[in-house]
CHARMM-style PDB file with segment names, atoms N, HN, CA, C and O in Angstrom:
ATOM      1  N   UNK     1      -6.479  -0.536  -5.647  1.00  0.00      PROA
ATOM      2  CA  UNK     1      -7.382  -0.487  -4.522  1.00  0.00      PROA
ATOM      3  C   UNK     1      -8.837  -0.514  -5.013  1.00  0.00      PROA
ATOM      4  O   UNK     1      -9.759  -1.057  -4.403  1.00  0.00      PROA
ATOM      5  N   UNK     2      -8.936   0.124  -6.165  1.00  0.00      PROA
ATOM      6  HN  UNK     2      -8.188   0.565  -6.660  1.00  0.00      PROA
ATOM      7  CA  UNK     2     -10.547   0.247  -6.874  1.00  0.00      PROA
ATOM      8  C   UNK     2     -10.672  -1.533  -7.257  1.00  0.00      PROA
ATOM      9  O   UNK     2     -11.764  -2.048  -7.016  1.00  0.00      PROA
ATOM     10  N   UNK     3      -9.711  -2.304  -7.761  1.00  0.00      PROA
ATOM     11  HN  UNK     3      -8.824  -1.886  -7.956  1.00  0.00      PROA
ATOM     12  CA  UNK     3     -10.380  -3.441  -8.310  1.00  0.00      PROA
ATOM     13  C   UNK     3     -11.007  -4.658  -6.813  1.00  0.00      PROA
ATOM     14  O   UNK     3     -11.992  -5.370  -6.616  1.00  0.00      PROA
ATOM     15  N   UNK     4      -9.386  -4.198  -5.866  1.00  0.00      PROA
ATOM     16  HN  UNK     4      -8.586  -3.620  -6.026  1.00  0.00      PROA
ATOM     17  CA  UNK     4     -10.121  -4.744  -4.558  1.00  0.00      PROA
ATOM     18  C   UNK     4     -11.296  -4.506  -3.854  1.00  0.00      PROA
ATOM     19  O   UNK     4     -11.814  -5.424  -3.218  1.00  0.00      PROA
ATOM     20  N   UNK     5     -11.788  -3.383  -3.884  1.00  0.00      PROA
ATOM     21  HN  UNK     5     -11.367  -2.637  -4.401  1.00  0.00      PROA
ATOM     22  CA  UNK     5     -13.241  -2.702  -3.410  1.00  0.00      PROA
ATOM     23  C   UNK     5     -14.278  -3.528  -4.340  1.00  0.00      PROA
ATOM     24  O   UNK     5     -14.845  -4.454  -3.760  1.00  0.00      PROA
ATOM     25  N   UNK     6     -14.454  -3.419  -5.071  1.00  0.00      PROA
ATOM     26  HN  UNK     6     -13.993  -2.667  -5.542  1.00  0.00      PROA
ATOM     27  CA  UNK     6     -15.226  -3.974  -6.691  1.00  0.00      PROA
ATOM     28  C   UNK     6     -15.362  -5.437  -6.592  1.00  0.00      PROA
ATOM     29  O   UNK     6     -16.396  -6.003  -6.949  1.00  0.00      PROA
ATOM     30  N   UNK     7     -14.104  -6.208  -6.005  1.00  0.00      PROA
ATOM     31  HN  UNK     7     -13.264  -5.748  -5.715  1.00  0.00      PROA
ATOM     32  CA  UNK     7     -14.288  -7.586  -5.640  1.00  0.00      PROA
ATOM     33  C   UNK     7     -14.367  -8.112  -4.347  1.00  0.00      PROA
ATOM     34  O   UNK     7     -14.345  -9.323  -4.129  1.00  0.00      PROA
ATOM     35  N   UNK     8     -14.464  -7.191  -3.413  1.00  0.00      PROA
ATOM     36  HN  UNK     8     -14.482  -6.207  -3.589  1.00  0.00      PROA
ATOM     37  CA  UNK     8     -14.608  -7.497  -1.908  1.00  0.00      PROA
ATOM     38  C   UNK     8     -14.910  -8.612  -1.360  1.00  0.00      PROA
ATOM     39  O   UNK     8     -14.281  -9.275  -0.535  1.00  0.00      PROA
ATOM     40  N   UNK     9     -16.537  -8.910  -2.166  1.00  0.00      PROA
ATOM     41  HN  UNK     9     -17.048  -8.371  -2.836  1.00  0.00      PROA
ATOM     42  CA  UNK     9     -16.899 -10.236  -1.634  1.00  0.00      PROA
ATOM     43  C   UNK     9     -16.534 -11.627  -2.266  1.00  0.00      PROA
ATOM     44  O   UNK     9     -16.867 -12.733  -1.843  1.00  0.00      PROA
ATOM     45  N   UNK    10     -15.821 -11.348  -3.305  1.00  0.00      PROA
ATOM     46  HN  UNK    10     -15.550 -10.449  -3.649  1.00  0.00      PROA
ATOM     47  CA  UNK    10     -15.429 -12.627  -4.037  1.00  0.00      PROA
ATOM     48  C   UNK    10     -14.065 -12.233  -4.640  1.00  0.00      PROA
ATOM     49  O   UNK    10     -13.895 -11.734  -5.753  1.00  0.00      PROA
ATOM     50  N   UNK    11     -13.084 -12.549  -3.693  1.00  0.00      PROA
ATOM     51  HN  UNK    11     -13.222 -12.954  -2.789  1.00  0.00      PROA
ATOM     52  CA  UNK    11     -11.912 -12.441  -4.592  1.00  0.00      PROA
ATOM     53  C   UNK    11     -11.053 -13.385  -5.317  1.00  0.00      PROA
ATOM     54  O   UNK    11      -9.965 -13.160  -5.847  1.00  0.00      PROA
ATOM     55  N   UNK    12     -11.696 -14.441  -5.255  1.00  0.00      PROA
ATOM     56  HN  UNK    12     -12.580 -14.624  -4.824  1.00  0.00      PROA
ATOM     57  CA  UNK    12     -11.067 -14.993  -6.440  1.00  0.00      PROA
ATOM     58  C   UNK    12     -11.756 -14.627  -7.826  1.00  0.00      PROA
ATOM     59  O   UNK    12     -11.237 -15.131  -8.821  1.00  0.00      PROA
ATOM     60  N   UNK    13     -13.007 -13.703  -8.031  1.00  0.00      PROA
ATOM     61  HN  UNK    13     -13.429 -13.294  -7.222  1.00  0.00      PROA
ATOM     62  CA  UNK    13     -13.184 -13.498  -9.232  1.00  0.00      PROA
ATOM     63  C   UNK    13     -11.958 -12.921  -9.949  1.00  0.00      PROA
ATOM     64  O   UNK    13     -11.299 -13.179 -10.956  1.00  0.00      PROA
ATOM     65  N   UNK    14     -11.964 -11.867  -8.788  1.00  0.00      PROA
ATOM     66  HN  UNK    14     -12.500 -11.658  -7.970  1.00  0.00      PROA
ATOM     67  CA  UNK    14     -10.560 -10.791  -9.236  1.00  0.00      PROA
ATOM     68  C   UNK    14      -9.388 -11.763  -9.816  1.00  0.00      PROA
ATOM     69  O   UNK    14      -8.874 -11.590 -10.921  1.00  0.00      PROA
ATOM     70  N   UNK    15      -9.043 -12.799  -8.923  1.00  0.00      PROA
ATOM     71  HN  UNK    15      -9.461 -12.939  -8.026  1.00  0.00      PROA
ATOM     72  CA  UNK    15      -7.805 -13.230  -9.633  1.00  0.00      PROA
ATOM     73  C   UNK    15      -8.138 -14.055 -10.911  1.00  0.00      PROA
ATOM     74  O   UNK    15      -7.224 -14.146 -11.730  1.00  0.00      PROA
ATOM     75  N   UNK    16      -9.562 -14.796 -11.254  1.00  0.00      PROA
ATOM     76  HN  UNK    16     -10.305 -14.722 -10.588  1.00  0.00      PROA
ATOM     77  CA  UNK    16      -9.780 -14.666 -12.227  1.00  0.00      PROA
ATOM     78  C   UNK    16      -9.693 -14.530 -13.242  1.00  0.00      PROA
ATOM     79  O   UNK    16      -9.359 -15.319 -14.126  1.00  0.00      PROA
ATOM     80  N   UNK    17     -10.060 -13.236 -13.281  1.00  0.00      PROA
ATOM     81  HN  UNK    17     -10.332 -12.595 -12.563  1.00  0.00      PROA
ATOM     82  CA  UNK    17     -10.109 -11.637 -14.639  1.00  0.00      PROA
ATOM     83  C   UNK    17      -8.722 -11.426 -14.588  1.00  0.00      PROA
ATOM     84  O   UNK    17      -8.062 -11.494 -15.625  1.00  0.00      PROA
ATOM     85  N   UNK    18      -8.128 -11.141 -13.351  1.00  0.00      PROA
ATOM     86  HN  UNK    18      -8.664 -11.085 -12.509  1.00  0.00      PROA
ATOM     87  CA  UNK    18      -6.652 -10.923 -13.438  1.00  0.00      PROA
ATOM     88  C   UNK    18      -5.825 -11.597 -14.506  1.00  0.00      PROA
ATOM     89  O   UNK    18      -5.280 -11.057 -15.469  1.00  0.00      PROA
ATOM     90  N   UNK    19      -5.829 -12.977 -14.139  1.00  0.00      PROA
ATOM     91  HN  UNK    19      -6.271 -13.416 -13.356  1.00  0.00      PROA
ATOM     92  CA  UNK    19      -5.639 -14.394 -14.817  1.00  0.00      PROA
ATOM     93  C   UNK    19      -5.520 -14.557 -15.958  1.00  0.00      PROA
ATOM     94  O   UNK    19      -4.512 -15.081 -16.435  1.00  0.00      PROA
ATOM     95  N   UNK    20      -6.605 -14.113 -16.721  1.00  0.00      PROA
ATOM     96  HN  UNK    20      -7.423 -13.688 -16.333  1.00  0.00      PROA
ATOM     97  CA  UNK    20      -7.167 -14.041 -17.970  1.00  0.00      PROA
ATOM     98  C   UNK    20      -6.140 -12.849 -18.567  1.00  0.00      PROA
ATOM     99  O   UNK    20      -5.390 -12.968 -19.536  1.00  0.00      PROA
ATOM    100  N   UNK    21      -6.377 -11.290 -17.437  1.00  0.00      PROA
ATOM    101  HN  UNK    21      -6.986 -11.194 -16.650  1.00  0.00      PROA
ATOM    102  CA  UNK    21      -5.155 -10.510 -18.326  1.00  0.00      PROA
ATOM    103  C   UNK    21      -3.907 -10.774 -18.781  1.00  0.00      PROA
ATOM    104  O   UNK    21      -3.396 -10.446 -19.852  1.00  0.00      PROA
ATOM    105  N   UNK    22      -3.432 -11.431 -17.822  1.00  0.00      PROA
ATOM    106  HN  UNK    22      -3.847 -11.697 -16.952  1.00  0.00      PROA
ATOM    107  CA  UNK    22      -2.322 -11.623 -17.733  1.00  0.00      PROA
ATOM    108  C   UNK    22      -1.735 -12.517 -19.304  1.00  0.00      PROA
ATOM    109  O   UNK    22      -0.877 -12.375 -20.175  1.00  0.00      PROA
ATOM    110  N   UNK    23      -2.685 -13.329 -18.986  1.00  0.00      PROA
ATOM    111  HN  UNK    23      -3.382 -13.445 -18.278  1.00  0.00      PROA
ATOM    112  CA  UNK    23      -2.612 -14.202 -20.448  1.00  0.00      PROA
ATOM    113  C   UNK    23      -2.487 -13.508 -21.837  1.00  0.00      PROA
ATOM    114  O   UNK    23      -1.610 -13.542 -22.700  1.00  0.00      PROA
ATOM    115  N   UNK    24      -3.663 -12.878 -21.741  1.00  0.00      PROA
ATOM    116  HN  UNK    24      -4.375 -12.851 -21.040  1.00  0.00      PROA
ATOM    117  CA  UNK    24      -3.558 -11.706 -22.758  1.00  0.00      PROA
ATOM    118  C   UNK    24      -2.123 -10.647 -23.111  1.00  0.00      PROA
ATOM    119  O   UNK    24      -1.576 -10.300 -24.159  1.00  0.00      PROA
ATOM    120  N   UNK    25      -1.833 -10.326 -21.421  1.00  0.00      PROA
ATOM    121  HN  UNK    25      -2.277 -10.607 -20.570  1.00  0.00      PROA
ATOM    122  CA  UNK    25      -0.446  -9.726 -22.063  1.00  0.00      PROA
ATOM    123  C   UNK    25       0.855 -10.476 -22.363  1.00  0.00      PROA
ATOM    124  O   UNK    25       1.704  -9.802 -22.947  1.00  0.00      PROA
ATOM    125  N   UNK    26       1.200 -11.857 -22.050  1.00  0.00      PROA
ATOM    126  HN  UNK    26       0.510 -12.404 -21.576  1.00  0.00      PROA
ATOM    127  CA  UNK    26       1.979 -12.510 -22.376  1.00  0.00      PROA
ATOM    128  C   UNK    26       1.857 -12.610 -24.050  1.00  0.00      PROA
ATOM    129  O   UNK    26       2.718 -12.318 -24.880  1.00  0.00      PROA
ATOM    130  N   UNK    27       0.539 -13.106 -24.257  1.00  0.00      PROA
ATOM    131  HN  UNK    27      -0.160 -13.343 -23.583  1.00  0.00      PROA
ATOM    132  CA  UNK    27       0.518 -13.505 -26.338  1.00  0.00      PROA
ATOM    133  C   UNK    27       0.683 -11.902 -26.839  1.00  0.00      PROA
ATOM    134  O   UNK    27       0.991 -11.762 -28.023  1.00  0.00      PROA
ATOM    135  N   UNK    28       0.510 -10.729 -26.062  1.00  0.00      PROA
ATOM    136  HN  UNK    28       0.261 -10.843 -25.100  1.00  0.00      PROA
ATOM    137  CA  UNK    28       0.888  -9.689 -26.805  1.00  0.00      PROA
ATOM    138  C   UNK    28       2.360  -9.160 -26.921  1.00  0.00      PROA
ATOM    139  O   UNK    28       2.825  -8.444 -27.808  1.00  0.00      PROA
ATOM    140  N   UNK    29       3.143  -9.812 -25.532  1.00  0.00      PROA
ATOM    141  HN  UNK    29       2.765 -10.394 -24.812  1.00  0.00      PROA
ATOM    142  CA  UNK    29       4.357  -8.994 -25.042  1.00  0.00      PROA
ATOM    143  C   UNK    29       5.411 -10.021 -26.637  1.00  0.00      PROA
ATOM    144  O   UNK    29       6.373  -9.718 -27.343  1.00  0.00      PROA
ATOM    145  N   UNK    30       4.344 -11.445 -26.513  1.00  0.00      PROA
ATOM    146  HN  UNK    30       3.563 -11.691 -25.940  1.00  0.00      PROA
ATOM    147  CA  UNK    30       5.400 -12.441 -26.830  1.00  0.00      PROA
ATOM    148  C   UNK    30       5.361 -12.036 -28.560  1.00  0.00      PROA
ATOM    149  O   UNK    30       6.457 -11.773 -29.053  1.00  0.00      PROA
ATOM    150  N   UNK    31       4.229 -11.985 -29.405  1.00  0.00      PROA
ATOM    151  HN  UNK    31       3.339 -12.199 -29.003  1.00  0.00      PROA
ATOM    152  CA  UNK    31       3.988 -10.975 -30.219  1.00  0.00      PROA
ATOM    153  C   UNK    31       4.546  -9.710 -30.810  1.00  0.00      PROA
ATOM    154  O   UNK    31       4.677  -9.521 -32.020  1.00  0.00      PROA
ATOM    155  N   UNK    32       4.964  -8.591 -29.560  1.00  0.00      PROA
ATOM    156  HN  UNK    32       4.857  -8.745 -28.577  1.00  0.00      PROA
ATOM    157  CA  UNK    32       5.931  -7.497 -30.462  1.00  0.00      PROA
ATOM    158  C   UNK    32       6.992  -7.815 -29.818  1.00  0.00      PROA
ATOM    159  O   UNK    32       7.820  -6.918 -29.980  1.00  0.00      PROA
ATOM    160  N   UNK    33       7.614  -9.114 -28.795  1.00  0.00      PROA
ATOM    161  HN  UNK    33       6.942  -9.842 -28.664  1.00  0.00      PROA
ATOM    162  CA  UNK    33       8.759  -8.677 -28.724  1.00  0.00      PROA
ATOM    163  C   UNK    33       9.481 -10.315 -29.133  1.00  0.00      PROA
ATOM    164  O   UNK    33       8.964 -11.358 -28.735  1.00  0.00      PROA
ATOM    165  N   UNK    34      10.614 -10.277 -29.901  1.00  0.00      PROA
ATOM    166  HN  UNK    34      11.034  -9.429 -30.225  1.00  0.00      PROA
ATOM    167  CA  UNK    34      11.002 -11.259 -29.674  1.00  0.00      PROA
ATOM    168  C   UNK    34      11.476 -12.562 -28.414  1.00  0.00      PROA
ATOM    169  O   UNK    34      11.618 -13.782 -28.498  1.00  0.00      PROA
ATOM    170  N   UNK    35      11.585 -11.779 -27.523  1.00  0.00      PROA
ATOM    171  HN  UNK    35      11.470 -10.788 -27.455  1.00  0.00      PROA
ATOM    172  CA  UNK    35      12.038 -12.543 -26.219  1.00  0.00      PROA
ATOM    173  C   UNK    35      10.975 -12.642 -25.333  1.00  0.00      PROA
ATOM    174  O   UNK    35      10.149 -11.737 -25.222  1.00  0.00      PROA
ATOM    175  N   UNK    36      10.932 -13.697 -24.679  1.00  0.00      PROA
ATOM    176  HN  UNK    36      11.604 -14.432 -24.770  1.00  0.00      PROA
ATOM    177  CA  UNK    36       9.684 -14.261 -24.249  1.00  0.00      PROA
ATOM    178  C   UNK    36       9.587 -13.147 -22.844  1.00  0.00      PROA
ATOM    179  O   UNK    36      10.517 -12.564 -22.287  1.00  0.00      PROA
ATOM    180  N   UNK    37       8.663 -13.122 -22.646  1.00  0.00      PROA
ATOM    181  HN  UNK    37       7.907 -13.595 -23.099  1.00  0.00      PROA
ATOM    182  CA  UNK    37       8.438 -11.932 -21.486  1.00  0.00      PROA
ATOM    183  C   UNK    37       8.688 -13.153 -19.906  1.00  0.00      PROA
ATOM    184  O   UNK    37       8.426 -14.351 -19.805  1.00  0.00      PROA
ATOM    185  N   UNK    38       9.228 -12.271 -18.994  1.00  0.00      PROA
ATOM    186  HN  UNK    38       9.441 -11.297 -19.076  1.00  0.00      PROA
ATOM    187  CA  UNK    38       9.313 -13.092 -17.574  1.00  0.00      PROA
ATOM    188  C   UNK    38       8.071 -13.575 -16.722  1.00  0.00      PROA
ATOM    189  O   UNK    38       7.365 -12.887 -15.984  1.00  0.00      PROA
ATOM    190  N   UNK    39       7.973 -14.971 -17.013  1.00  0.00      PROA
ATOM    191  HN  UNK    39       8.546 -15.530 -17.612  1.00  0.00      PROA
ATOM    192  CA  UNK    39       6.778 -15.495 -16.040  1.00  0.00      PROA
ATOM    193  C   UNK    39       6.385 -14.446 -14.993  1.00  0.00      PROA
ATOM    194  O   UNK    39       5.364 -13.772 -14.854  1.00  0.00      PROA
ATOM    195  N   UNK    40       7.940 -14.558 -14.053  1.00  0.00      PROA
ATOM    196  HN  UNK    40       8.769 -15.105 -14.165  1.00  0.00      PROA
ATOM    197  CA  UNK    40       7.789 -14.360 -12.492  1.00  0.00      PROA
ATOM    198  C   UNK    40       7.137 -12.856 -12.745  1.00  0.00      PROA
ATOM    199  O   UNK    40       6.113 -12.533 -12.143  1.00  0.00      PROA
ATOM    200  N   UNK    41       7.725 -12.051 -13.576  1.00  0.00      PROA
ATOM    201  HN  UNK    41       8.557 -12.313 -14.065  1.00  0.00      PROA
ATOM    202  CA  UNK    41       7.576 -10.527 -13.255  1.00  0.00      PROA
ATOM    203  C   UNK    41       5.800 -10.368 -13.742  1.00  0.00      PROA
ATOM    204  O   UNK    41       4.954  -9.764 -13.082  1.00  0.00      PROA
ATOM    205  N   UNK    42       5.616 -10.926 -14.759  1.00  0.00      PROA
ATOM    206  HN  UNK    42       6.303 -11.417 -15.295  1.00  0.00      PROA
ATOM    207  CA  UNK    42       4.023 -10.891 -14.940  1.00  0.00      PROA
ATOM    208  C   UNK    42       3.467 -11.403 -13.876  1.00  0.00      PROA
ATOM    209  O   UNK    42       3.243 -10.551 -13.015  1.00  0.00      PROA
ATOM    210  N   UNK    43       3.157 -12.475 -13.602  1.00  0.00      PROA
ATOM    211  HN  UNK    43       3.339 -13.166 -14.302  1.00  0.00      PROA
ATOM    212  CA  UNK    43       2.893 -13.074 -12.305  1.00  0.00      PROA
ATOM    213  C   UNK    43       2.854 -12.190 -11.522  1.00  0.00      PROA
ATOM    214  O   UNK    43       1.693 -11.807 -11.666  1.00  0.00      PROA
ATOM    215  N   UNK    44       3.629 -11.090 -10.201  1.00  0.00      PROA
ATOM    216  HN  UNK    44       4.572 -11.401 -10.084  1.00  0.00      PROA
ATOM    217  CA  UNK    44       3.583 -10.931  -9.717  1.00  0.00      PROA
ATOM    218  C   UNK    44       2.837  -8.944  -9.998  1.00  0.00      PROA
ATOM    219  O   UNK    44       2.255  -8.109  -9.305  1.00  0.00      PROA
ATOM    220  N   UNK    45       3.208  -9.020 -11.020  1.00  0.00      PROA
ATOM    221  HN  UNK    45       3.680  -9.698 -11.583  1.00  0.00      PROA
ATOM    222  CA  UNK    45       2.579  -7.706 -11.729  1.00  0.00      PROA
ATOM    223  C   UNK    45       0.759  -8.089 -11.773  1.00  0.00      PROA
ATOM    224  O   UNK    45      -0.036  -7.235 -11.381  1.00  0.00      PROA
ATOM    225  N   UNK    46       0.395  -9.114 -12.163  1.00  0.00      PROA
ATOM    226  HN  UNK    46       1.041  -9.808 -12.482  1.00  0.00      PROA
ATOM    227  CA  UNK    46      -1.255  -9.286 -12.361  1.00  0.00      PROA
ATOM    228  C   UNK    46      -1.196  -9.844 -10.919  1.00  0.00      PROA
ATOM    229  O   UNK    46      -0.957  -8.944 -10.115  1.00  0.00      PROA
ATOM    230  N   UNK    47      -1.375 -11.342 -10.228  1.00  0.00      PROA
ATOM    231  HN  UNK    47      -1.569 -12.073 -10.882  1.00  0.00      PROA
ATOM    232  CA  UNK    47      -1.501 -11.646  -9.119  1.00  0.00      PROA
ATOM    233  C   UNK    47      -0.837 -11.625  -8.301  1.00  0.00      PROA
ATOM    234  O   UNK    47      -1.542 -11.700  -7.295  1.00  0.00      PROA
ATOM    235  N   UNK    48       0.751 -11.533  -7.879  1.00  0.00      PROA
ATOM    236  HN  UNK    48       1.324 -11.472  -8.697  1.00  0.00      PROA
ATOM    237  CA  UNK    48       1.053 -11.422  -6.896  1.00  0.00      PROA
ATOM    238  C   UNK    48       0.688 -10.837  -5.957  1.00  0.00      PROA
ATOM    239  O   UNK    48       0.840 -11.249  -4.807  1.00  0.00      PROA
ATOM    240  N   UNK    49      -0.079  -9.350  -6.390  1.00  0.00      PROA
ATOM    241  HN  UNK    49      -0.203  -9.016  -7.325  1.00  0.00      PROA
ATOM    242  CA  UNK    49      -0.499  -8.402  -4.932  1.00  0.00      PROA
ATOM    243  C   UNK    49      -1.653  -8.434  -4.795  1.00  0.00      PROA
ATOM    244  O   UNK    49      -1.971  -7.586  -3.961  1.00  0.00      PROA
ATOM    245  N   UNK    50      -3.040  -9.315  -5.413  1.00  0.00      PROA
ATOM    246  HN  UNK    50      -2.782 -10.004  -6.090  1.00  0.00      PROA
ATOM    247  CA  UNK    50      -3.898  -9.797  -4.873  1.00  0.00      PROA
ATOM    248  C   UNK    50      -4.352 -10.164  -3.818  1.00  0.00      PROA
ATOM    249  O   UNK    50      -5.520  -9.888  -3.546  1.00  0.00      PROA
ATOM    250  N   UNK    51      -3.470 -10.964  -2.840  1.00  0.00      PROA
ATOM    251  HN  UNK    51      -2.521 -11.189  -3.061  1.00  0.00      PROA
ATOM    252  CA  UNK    51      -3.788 -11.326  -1.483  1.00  0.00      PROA
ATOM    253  C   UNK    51      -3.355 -10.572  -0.768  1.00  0.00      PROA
ATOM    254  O   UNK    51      -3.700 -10.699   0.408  1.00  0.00      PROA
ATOM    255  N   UNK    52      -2.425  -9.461  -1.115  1.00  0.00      PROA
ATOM    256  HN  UNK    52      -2.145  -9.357  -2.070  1.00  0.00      PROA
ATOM    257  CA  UNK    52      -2.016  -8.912   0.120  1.00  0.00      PROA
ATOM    258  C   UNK    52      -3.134  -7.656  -0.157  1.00  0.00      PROA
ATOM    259  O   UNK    52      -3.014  -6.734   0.649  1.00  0.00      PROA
ATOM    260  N   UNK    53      -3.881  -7.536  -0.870  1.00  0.00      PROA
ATOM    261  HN  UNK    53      -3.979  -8.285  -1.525  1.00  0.00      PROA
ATOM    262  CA  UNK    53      -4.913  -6.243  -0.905  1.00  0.00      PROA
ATOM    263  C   UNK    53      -5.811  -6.937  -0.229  1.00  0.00      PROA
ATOM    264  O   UNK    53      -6.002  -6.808   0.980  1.00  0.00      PROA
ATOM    265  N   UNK    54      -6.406  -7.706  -0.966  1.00  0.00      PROA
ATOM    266  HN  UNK    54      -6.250  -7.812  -1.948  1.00  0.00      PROA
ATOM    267  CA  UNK    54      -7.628  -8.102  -0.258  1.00  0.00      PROA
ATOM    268  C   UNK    54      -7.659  -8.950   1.286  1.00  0.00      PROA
ATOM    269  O   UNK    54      -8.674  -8.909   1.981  1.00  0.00      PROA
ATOM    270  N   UNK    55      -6.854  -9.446   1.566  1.00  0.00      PROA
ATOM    271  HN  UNK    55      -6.029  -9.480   1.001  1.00  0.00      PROA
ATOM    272  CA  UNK    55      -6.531 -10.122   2.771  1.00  0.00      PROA
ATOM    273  C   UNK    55      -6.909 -11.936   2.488  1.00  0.00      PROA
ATOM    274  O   UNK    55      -6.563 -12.952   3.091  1.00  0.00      PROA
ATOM    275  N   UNK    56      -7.619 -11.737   1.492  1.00  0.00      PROA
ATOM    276  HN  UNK    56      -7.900 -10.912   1.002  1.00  0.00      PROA
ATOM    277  CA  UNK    56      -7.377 -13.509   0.969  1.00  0.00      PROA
ATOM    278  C   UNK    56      -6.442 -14.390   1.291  1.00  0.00      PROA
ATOM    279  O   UNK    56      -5.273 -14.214   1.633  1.00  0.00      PROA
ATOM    280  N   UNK    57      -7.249 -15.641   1.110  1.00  0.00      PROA
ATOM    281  HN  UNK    57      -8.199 -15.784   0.833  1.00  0.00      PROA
ATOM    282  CA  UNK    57      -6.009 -16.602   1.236  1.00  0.00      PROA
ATOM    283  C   UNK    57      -5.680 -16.917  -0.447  1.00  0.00      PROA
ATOM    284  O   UNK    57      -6.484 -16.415  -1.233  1.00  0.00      PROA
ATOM    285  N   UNK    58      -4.542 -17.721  -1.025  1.00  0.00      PROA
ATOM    286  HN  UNK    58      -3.890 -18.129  -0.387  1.00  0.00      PROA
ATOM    287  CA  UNK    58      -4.275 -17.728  -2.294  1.00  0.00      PROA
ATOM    288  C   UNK    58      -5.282 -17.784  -3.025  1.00  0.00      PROA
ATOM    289  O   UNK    58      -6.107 -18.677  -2.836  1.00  0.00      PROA
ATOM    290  N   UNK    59      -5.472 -16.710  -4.177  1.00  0.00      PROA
ATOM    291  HN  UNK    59      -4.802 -15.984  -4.331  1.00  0.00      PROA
ATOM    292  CA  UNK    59      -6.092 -17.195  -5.208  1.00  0.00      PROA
ATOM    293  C   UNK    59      -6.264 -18.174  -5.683  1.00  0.00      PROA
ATOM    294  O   UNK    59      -7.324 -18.348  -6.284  1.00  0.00      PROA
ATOM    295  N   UNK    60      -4.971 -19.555  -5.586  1.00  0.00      PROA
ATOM    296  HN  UNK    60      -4.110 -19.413  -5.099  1.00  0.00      PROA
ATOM    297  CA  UNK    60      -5.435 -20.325  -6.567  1.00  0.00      PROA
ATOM    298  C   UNK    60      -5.627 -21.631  -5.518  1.00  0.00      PROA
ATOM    299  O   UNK    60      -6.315 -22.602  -5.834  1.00  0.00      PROA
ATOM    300  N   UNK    61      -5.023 -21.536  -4.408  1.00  0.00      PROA
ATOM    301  HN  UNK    61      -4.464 -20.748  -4.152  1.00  0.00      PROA
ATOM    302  CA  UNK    61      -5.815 -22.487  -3.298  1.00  0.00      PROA
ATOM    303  C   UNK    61      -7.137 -22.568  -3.166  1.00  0.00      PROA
ATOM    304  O   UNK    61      -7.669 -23.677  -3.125  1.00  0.00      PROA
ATOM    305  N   UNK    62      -7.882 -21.399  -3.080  1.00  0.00      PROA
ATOM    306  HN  UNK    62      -7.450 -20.498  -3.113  1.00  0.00      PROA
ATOM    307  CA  UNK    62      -9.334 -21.071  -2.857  1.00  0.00      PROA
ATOM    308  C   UNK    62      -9.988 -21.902  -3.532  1.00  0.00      PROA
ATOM    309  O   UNK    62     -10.989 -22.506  -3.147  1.00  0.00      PROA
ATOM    310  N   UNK    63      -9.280 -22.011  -4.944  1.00  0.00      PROA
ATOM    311  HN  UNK    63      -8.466 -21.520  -5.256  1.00  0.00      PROA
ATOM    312  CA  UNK    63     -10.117 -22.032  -6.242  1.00  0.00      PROA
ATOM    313  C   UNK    63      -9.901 -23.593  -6.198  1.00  0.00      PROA
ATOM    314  O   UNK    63     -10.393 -23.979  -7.259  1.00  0.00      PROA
ATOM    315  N   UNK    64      -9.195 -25.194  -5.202  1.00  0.00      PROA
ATOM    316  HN  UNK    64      -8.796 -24.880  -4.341  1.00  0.00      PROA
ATOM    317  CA  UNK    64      -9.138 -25.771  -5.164  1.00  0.00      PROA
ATOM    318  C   UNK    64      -7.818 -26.578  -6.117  1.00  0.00      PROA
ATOM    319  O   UNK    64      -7.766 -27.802  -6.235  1.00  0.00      PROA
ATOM    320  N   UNK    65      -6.781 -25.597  -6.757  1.00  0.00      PROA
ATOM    321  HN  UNK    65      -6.824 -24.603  -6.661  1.00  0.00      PROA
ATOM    322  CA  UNK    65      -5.995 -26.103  -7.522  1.00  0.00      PROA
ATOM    323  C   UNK    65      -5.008 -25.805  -6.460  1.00  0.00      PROA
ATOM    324  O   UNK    65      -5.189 -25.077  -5.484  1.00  0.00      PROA
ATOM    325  N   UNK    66      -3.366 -26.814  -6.943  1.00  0.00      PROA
ATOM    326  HN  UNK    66      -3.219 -27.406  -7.736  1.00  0.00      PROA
ATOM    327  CA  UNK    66      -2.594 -26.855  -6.298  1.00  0.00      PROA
ATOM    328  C   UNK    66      -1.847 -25.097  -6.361  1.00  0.00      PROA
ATOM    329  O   UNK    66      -2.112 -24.181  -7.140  1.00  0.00      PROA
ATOM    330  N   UNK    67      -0.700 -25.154  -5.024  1.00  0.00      PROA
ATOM    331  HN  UNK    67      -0.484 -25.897  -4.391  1.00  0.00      PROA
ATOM    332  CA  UNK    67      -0.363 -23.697  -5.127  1.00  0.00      PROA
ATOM    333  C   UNK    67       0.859 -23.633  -5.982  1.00  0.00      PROA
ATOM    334  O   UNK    67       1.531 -24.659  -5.881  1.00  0.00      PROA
ATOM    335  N   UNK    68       1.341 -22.749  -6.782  1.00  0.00      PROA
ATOM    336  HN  UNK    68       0.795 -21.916  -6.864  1.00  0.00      PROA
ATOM    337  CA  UNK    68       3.030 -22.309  -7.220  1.00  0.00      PROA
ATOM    338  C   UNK    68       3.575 -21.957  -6.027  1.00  0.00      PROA
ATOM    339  OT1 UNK    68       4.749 -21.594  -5.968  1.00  0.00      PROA
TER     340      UNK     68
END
């Protein structure tokens, strides 16, 4: 709820930065663990609940790219 407040007026920054984490924890998960970590469950762990906090429309529609 704090990162939605923080990005109120621009939420696709949030998904963003999100974006970027997410990335980050995949090369780390993929790193100590041998087995590749689950798209879907990261995905929905960093952006999935993005739009439903902020009331946005998709993050990555906004941003003019096609949707998953």
């Amino acid at each position: 709820m704090e990162l939605a407040a923080q990005y109120a007026s621009e939420p696709h920054y949030l998904a963003l930065d999100m974006a970027g984490l997410l990335n980050e924890a995949a090369e780390d998960l993929t790193r100590l663990n041998p087995t590749s970590p689950d798209p879907a469950a990261l995905h929905g762990r960093f952006l999935g609940w993005i739009r439903h906090v902020t009331g946005a429309r998709s993050p990555i529609r906004s941003l003019g790219h096609f949707e998953c």
